[in-house]
DRENLUMNU-494164 format. One record per residue (C-alpha): x, y, z. Coordinates in steps of 0.02 Angstrom, whole numbers, plus 50000, padded with zeros to 5 digits. Layout:
// residues N
{X X	Y Y	Z Z}
...
This chain:
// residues 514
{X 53786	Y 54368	Z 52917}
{X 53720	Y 54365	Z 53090}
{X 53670	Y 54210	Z 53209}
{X 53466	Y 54230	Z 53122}
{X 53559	Y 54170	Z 52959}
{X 53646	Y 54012	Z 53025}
{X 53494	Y 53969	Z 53155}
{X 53390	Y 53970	Z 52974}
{X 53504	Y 53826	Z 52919}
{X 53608	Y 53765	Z 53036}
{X 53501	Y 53788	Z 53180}
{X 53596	Y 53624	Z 53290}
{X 53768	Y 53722	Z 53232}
{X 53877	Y 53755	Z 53409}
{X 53871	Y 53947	Z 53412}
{X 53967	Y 53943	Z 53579}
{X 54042	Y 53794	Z 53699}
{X 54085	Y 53838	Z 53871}
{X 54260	Y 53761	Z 53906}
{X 54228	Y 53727	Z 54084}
{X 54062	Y 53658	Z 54099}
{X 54047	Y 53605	Z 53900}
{X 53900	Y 53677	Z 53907}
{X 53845	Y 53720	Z 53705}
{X 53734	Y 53835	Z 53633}
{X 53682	Y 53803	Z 53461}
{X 53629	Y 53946	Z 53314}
{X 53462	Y 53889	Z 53336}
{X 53449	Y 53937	Z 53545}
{X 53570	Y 54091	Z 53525}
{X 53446	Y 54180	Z 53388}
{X 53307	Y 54133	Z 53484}
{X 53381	Y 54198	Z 53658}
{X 53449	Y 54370	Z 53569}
{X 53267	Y 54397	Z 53475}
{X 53193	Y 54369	Z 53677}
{X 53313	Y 54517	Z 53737}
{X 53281	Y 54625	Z 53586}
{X 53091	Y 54593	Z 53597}
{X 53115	Y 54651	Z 53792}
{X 53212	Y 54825	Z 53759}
{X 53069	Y 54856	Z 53616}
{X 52940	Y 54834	Z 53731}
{X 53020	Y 54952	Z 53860}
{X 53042	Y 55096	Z 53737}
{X 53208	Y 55067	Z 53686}
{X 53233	Y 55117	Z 53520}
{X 53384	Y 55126	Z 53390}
{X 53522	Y 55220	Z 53460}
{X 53476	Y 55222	Z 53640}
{X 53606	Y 55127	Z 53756}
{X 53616	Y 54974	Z 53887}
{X 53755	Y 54923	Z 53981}
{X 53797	Y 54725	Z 54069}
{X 53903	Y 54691	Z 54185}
{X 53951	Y 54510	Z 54161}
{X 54095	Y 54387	Z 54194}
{X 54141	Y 54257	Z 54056}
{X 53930	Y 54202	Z 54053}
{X 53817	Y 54073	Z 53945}
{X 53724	Y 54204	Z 53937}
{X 53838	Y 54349	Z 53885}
{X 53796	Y 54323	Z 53696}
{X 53632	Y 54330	Z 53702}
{X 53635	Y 54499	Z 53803}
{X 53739	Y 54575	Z 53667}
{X 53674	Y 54517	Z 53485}
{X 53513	Y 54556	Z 53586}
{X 53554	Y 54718	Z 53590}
{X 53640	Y 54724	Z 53424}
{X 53455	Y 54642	Z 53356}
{X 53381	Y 54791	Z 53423}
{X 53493	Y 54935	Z 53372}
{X 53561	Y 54988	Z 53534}
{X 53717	Y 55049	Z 53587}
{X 53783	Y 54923	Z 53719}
{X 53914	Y 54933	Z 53854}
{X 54025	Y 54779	Z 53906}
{X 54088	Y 54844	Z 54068}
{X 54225	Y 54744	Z 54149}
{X 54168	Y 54626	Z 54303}
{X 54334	Y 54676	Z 54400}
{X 54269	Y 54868	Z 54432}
{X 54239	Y 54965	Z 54614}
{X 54053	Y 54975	Z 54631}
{X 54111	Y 55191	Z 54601}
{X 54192	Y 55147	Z 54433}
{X 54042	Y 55035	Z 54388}
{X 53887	Y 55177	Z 54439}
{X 54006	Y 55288	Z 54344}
{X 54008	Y 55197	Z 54207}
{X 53820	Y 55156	Z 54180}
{X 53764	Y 55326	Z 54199}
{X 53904	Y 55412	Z 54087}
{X 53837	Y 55308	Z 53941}
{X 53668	Y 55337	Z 53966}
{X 53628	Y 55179	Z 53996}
{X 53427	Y 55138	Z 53999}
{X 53444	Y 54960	Z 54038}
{X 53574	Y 54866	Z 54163}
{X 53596	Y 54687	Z 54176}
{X 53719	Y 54613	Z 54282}
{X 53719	Y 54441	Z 54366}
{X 53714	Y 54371	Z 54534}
{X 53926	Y 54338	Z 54538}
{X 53915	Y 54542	Z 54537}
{X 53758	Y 54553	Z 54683}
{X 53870	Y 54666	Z 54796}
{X 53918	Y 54773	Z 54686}
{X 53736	Y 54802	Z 54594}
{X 53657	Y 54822	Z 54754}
{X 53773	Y 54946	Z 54808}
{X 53745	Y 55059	Z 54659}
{X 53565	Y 55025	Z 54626}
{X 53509	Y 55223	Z 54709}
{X 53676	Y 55278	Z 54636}
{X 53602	Y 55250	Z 54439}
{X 53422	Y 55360	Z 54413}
{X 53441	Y 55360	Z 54236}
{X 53409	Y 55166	Z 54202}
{X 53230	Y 55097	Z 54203}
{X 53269	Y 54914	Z 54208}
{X 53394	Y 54830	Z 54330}
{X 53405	Y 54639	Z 54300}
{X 53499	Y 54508	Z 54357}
{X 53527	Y 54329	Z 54298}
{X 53553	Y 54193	Z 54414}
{X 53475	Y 54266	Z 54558}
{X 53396	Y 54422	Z 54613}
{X 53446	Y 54560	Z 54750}
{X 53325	Y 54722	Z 54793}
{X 53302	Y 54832	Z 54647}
{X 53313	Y 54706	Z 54515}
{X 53196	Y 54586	Z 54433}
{X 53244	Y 54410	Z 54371}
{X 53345	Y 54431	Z 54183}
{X 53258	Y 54220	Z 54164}
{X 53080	Y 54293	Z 54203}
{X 53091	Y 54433	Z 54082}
{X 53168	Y 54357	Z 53927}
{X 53062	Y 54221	Z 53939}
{X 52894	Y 54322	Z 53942}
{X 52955	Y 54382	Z 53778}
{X 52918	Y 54303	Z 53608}
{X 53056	Y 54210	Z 53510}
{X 53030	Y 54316	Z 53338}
{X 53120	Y 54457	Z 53269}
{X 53084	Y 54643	Z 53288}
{X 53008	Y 54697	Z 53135}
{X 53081	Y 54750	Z 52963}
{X 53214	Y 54857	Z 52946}
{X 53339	Y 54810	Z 53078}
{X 53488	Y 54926	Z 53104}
{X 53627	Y 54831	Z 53197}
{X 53691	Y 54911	Z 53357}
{X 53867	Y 54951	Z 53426}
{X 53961	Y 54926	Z 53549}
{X 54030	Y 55089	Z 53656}
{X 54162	Y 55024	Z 53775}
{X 54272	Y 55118	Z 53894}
{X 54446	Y 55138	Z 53911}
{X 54533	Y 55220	Z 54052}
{X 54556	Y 55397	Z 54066}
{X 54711	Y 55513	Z 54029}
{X 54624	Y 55603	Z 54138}
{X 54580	Y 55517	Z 54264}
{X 54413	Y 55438	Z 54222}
{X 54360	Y 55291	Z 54084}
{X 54300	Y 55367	Z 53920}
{X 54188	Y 55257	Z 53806}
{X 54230	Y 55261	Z 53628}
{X 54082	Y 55293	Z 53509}
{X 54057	Y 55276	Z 53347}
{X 53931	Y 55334	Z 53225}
{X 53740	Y 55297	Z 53261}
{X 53681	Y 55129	Z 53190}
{X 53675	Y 55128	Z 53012}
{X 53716	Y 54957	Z 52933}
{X 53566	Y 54842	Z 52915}
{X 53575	Y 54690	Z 53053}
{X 53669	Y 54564	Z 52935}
{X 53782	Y 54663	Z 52856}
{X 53973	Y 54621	Z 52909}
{X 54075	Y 54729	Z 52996}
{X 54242	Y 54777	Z 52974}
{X 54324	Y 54645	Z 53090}
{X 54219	Y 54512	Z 52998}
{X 54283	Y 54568	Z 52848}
{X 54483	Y 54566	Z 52917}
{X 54446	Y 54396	Z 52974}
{X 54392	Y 54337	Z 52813}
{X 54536	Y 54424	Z 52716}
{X 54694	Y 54390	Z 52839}
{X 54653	Y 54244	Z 52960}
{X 54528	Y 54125	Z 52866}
{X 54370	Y 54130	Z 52937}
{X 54223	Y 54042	Z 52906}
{X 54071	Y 53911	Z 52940}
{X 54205	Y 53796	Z 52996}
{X 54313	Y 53883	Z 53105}
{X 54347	Y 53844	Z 53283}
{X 54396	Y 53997	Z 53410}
{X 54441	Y 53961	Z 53570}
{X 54435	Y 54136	Z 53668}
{X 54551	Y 54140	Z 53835}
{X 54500	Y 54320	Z 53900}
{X 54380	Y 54405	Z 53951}
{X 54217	Y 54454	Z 53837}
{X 54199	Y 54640	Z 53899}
{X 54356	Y 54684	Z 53799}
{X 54362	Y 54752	Z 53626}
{X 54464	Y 54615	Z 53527}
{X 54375	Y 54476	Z 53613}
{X 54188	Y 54542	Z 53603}
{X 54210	Y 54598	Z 53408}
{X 54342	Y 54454	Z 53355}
{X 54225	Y 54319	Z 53432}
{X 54056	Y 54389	Z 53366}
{X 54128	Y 54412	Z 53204}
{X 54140	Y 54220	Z 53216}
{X 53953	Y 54226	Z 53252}
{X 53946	Y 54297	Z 53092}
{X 54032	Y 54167	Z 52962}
{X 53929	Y 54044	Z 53070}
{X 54094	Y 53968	Z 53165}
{X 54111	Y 53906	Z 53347}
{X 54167	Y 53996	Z 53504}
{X 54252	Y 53922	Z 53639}
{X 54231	Y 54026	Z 53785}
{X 54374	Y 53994	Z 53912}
{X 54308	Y 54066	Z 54086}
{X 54447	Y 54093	Z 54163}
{X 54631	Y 54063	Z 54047}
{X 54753	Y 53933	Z 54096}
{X 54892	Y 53886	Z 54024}
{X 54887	Y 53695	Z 54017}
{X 54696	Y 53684	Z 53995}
{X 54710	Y 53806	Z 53839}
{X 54833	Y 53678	Z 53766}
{X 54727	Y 53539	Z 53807}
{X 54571	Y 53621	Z 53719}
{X 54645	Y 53648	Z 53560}
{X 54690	Y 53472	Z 53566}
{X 54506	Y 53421	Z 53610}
{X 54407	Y 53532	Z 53514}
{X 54527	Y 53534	Z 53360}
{X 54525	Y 53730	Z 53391}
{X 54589	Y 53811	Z 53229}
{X 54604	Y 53992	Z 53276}
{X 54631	Y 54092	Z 53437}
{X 54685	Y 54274	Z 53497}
{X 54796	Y 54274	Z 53661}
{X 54893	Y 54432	Z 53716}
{X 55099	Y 54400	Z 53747}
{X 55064	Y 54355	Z 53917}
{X 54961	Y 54193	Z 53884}
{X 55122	Y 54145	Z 53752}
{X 55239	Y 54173	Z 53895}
{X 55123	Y 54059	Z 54033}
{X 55117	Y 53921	Z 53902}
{X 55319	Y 53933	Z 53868}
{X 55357	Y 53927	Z 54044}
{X 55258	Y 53750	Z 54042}
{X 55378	Y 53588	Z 54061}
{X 55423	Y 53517	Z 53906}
{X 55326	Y 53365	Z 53940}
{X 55172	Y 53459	Z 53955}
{X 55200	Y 53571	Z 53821}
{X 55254	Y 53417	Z 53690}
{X 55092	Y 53324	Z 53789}
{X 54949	Y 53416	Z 53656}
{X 54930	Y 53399	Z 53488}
{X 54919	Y 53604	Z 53421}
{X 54932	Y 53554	Z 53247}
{X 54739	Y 53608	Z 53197}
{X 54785	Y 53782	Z 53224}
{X 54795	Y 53877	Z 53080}
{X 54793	Y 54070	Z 53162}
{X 54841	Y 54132	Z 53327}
{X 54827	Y 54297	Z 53349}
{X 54902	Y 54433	Z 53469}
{X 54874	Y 54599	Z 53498}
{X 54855	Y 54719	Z 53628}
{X 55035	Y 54752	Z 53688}
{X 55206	Y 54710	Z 53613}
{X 55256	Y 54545	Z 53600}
{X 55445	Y 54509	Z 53644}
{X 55552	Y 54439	Z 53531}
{X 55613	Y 54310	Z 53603}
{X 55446	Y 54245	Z 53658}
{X 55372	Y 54275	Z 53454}
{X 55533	Y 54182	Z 53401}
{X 55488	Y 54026	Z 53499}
{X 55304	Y 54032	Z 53472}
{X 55344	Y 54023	Z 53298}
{X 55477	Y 53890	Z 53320}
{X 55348	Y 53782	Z 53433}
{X 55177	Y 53799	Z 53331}
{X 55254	Y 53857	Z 53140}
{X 55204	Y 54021	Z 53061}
{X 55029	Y 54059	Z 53109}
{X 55070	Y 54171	Z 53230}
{X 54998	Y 54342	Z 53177}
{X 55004	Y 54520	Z 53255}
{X 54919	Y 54682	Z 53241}
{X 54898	Y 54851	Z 53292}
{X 54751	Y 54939	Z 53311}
{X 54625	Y 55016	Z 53445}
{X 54436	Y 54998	Z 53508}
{X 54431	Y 55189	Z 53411}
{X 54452	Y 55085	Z 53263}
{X 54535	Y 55235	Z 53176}
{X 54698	Y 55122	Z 53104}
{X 54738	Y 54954	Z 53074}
{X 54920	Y 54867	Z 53038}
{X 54949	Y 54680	Z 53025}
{X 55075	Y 54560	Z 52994}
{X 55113	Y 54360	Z 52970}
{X 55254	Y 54263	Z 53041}
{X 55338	Y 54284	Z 52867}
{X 55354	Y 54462	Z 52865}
{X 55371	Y 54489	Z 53062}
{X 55538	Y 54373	Z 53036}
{X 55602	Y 54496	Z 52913}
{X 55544	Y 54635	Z 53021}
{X 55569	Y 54585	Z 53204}
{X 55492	Y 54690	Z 53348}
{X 55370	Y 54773	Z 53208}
{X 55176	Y 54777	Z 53236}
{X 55145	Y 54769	Z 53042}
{X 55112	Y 54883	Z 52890}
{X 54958	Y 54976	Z 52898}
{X 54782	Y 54916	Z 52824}
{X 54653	Y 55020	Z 52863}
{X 54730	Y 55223	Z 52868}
{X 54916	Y 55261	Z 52803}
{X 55037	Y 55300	Z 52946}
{X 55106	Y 55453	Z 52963}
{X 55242	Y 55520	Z 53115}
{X 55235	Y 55665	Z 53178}
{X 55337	Y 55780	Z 53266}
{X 55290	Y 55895	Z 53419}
{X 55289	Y 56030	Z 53306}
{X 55151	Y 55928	Z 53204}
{X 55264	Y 55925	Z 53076}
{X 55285	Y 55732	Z 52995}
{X 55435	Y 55656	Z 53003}
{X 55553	Y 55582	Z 52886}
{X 55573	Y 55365	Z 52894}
{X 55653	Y 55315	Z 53064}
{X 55640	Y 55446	Z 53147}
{X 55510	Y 55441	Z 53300}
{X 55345	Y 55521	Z 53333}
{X 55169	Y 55512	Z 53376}
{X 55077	Y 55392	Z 53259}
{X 54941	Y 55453	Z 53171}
{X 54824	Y 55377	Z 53053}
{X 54750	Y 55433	Z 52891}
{X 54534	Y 55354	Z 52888}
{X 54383	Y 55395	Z 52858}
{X 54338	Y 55306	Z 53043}
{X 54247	Y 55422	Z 53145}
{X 54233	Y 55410	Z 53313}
{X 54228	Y 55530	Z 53497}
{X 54264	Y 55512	Z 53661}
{X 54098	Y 55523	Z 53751}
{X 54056	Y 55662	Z 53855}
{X 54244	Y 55736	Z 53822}
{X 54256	Y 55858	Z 53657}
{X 54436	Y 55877	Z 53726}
{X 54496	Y 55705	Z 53714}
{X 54405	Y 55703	Z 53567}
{X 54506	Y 55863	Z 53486}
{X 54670	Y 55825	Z 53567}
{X 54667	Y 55649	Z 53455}
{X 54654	Y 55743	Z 53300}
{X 54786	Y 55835	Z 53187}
{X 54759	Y 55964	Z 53078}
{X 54748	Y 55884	Z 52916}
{X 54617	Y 55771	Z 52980}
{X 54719	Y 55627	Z 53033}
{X 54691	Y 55533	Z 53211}
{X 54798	Y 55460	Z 53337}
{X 54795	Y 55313	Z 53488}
{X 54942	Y 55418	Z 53590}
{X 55058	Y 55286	Z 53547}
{X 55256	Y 55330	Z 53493}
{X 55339	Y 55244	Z 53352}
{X 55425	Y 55245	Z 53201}
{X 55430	Y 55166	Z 53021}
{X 55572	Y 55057	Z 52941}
{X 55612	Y 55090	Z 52752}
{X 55479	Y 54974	Z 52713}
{X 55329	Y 55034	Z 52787}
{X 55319	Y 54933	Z 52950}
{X 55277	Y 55013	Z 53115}
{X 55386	Y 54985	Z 53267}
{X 55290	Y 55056	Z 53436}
{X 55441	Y 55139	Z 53559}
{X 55343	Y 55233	Z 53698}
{X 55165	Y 55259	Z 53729}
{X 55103	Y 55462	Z 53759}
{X 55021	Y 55486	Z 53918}
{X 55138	Y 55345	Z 54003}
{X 54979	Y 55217	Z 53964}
{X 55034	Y 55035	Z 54042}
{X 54989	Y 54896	Z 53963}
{X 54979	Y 54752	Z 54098}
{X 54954	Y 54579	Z 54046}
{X 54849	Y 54645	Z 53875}
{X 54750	Y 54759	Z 53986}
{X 54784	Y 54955	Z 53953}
{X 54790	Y 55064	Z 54109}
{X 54808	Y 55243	Z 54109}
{X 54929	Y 55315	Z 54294}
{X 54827	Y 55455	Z 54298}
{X 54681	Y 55357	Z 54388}
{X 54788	Y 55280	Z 54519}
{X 54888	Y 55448	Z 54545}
{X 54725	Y 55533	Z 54560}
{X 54665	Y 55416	Z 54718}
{X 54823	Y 55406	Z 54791}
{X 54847	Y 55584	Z 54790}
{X 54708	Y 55618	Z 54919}
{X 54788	Y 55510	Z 55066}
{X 54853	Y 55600	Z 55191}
{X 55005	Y 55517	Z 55212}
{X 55064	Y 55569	Z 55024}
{X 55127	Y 55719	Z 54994}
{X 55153	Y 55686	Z 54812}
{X 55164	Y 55525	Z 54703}
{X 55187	Y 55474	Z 54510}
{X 55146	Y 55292	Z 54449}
{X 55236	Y 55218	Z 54310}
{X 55237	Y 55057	Z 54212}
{X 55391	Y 54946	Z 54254}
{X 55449	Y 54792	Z 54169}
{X 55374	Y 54625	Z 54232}
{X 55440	Y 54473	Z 54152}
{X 55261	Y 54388	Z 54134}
{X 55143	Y 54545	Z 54129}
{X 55252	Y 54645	Z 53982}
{X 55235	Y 54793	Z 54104}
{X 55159	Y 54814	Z 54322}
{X 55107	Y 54961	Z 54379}
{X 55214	Y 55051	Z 54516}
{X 55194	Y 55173	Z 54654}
{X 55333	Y 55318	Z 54667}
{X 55287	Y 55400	Z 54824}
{X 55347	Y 55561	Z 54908}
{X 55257	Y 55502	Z 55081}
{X 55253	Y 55677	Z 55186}
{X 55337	Y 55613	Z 55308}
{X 55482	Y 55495	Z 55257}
{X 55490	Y 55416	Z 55418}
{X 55331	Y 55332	Z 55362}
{X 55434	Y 55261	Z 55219}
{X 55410	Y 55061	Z 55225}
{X 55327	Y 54905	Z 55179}
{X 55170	Y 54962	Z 55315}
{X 55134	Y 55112	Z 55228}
{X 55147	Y 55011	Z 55047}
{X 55042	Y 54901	Z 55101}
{X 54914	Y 55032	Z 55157}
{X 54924	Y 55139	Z 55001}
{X 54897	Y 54983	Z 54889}
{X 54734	Y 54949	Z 54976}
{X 54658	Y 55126	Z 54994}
{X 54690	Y 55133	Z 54793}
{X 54591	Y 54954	Z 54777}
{X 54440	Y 55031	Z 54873}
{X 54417	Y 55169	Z 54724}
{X 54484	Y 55066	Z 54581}
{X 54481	Y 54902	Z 54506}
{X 54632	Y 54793	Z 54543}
{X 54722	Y 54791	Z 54389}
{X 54747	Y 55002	Z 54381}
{X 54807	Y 54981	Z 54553}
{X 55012	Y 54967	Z 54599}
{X 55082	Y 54826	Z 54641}
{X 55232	Y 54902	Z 54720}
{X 55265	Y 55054	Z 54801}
{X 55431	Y 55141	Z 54785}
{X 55486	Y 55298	Z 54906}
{X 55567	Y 55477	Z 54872}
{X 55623	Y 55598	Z 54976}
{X 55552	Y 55706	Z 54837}
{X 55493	Y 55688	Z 54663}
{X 55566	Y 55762	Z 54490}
{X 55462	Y 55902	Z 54456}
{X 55501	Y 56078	Z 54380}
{X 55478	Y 56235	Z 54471}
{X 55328	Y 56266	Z 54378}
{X 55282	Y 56093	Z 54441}
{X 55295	Y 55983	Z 54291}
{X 55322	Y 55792	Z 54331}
{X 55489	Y 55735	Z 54254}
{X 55395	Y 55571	Z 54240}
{X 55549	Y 55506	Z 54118}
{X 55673	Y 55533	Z 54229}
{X 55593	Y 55412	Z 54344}
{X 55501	Y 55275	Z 54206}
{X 55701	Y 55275	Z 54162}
{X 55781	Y 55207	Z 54291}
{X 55662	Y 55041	Z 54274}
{X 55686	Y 55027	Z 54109}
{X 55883	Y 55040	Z 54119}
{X 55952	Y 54891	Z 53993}
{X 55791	Y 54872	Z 53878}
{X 55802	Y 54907	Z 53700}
{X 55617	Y 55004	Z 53714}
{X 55553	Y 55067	Z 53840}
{X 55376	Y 54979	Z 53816}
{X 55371	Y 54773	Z 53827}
């Protein structure tokens, strides 16, 4: 079950259609192209286990670069396109990355971090070359189309997450273990719960360097589907390729729903959606008003779950049961749920706590043994940081998330980053950011500043503190408003009364996380 088995007999099989360009790749050219990449690590001492890291936007060539990698038993790194060249050198060298490839969209960036990364022996870029890196085209194709040698581990992924801290962590896993055509788990959930198989059609709308995209849509690559690669989403476009390409499945964050229900009604009634048999969300709460009419407008395949790139827990549930159960994420799969107290102590049904799952999933936070310890509890069991609590029959509702993590249009951000950055300008003399309710992003990230000088206080000095964070971080961790205090909540002994202010926002919602 990897692209080697359908390229053996369905080698003319679409493995992946760009939606823009309609650009296909078939089994056949995708095996080929990942045995090239795997046959270049190998011959520059990369071995099982080591790492590589790409920095890529929604590519033709993105798949390649990472079953490559997976065909050669490496640890691989999809790092978002939208980071500061900082975040990005950070990045590559925290994972010990051997290898980076990156493209000529990201030139400025590589070349500005090329002296900044002494642990990677080979830079290359497709679609161009800048100083410092050879041509990705050149290499590959100096390579030989056949597959590394007998036995072939498959590799992992190790992606990052932003910090708690204030700095991205990658989640890793176990070394490489599982022989190259063996399914993984999210193979196997997509055969079990959503139907996949040969003759499947996923269209993807985000971006690849996220977890649910990457593993949902190589999964697919597995059972020998297709993969519609949307570079960039739109609403009306998405609509119209399910129409064209009969598109049967699909995973969209509450975000994309609430794009596509703001549509006219002639354009939404325009496409026929009717070959869809699963659309699944994840990644931050959907609201209920939005699930109701998704369900209303395409029947019951929506489905929902709950789970994290630790892959620690997993809870899932179909239209049928979310009815029943409104607001819930699902009953657990993978680990049984437990809520806990701050006293570690669990806690009886309703009540709410830190959720915690029960697995045998192992998995650290690189380079951080703290982070690591801080997500376990003493009988073993693991936790994301998230708050909820379970209903009489087992389903999970999420209330708050620990660590006051945003989740902005399906992408998680953590404050401390942004308060970190904004912190050092000398204009503030102390600030807090928060996650605030935004009718199409589920949550925006917000400024509260306590400017040391409140004469300062206006729309010149938001403007400026917006775009000194943006030079140190990538857009999306960045505010998008700035609020002003003549002085901030905090307890003699200096302890942020961060609720105090994320309450205020949320005044008149039934949670306080969208």
């Amino acid at each position: 079950m990897y692209p080697g088995t359908h390229a053996a007999t369905t080698p003319d099989r679409p493995a992946v259609i760009m939606a823009a360009t309609g650009q296909v790749i078939t089994y056949g050219e995708l095996d080929a192209a990942a045995n090239r990449v795997a046959q270049l690590f190998r011959s520059h001492g990369l071995g099982v286990g080591d790492h590589v890291a790409f920095c890529l936007e929604n590519h033709p060539r993105f798949y390649e670069l990472a079953w490559g990698s997976a065909y050669a038993g490496l640890y691989y790194t999809a790092m978002s396109s939208r980071l500061t060249e900082e975040e990005a050198a950070y990045i590559v060298n925290d994972c010990g990355a051997r290898a980076f490839i990156t493209t000529a969209y990201k030139r400025d960036m590589a070349q500005s971090i090329v002296g900044d990364i002494p642990g990677v022996e080979l830079n290359l870029m497709i679609d161009g070359t800048v100083d410092g890196f050879e041509s990705y085209e050149a290499a590959v194709a100096a390579q030989p189309a056949d597959p590394l040698p007998d036995p072939r581990l498959a590799g992992k992924d190790m992606l990052y997450s932003s910090g708690t801290t204030g700095r991205p962590k990658g989640v890793k896993l176990p070394p490489p273990d599982q022989p190259l055509d063996a399914p993984t788990s999210v193979t196997v959930l997509g055969q079990m719960l959503f139907g996949y198989g040969p003759e499947m059609v996923y269209l993807s709308p985000a971006p690849l360097y996220h977890a649910a995209p990457l593993r949902f849509t190589m999964a697919v690559h597995q059972v020998g589907g297709t993969v519609i690669v949307m570079e960039h989403f739109d609403a009306e476009e998405f609509l119209r390729l399910v129409e064209r390409h009969h598109v049967t499945h699909t995973q969209v964050v509450p975000t994309m729903f609430i794009r596509m229900l703001k549509l006219p009604d002639e354009v939404r009634t325009r496409y026929d959606v009717s070959s869809i048999q699963a659309a699944i969300h994840a990644a931050a709460p959907c609201p209920v008003p939005v699930k109701e009419q998704m369900i209303e407008w395409w029947g019951p395949v929506i489905h929902e779950y709950y789970a994290g790139t630790e892959g620690n827990g997993f809870c899932y549930t179909n239209s049928t049961d979310w009815l029943a159960h409104k607001g819930s994420v699902g009953k657990s799969l993978l680990g049984e749920v437990h809520i806990v107290g701050d006293d570690g102590e669990e806690l009886p049904v309703g009540e709410e706590g830190t959720i915690y799952f029960a697995s045998a999933t192992a998995f650290e936070y690189h380079n951080d043994p703290e982070k690591t310890a801080s997500s376990r509890h003493p009988k073993g069991w693991s936790t994301l940081g998230d708050i909820g609590r379970l209903d009489e029959d087992g389903f999970l509702y999420l209330t708050d998330r620990k660590a006051y993590m945003i989740i902005t249009g399906g992408v998680n951000v953590y404050p401390q980053e942004a308060e970190n950055v904004l912190a050092l300008h000398p204009k503030v003399e102390d600030v807090a950011v928060i996650g605030v309710p935004n009718e199409d992003f589920g949550e925006e990230v917000k400024a509260v500043v306590q400017p040391r000088d409140m004469a300062d206080a206006g729309p010149e000095l938001e403007r400026e503190l917006i775009a000194y964070c943006r030079e140190h971080l990538a857009d999306v961790k960045c505010p998008r408003t700035v609020d002003f205090m003549a002085e901030l909540p905090r307890h003699p002994t200096g302890k942020l009364y961060k609720r105090l202010l994320k309450d205020k926002y949320w005044e008149g919602h039934a949670s306080r996380i969208i």
